[in-house]
N, C-alpha and C positions, 0 to 999 in steps of 0.2 A: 504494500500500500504506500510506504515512502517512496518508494521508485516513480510510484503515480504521478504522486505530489511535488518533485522535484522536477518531474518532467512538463509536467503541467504548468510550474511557475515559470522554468524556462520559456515555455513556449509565449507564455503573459508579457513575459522580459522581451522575445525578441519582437511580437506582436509590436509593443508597445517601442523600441528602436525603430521598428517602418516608420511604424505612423509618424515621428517626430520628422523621420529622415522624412518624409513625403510631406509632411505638411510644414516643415518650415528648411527647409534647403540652404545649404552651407552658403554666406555672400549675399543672400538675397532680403534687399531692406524694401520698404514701400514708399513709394514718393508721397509727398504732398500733396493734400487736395488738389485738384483741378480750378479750384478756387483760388488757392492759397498758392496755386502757380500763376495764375490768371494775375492777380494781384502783384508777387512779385517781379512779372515781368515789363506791369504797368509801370511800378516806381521804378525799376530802373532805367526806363524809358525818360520817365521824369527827372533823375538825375544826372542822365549824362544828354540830355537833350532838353535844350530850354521850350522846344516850339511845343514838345509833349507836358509841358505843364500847366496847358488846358487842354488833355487832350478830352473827346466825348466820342467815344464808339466800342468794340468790343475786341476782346483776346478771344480767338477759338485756337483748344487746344487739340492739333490734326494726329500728334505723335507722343507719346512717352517711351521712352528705349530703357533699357536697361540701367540699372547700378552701374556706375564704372567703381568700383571696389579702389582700385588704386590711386585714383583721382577724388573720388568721393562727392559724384555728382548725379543725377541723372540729365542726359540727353533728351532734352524737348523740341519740339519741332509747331509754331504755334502761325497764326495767322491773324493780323493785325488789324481792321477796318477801321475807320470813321473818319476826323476831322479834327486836326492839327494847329498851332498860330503857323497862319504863313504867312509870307513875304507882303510887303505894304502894297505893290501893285496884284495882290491875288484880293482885295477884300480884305484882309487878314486874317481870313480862314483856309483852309486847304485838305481836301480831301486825300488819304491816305489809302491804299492798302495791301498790302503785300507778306511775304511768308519769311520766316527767319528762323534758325534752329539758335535755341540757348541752351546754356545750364544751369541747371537747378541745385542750391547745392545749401547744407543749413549753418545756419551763422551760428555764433558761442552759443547763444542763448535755445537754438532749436527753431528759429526761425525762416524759413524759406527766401533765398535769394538767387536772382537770377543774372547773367551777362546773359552777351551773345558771345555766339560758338564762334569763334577765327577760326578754319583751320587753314 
């Protein structure tokens, strides 16, 4: 009857190594809301470009790629529309929209930040 029982718990034991191994996978972390990217890619929009600091239209986000584990980012791929400050002969508004890949990546505190991607 011990034989059972040893056997039985083994089998509980390695049951229970799958599951972990399948349901949470070595390297693998979860991005940011969709929100909370959408966001981050607004303000950085706003900070390294002054015409985006009214800007009024939407982030759609097309792509999220993987962790890059050794850089410590995720790979986004986002789509920009709306209406920009533009140039004094455009009205001073200016319609935008176009596709850009950044990265997502979290600051000390756990907060989502974004650039664009050079490569």
């Amino acid at each position: 009857m011990k034989r059972n029982s040893v056997s039985h718990n083994l089998k509980q034991i390695t049951t229970l190594i799958y599951f972990f191994i399948l349901i949470f996978p070595f390297g693998c972390t979860q991005p940011p809301s969709e929100e909370k990217i959408k966001t981050a890619i607004i303000e950085y929009k706003k900070n390294t470009n002054e015409n985006y600091l009214s800007f009024d239209g939407t982030v759609e986000i097309i792509q999220i790629g993987d962790y890059n584990s050794e850089r410590k980012y995720w790979p986004v791929k986002a789509k920009i529309t709306g209406t920009i400050k533009g140039f004094s002969y455009q009205g001073g508004r200016a319609h935008t929209s176009f596709t850009d890949d950044y990265i997502i990546y979290l600051d000390d505190y756990g907060n989502p930040k974004a650039e664009e991607n050079y490569r």
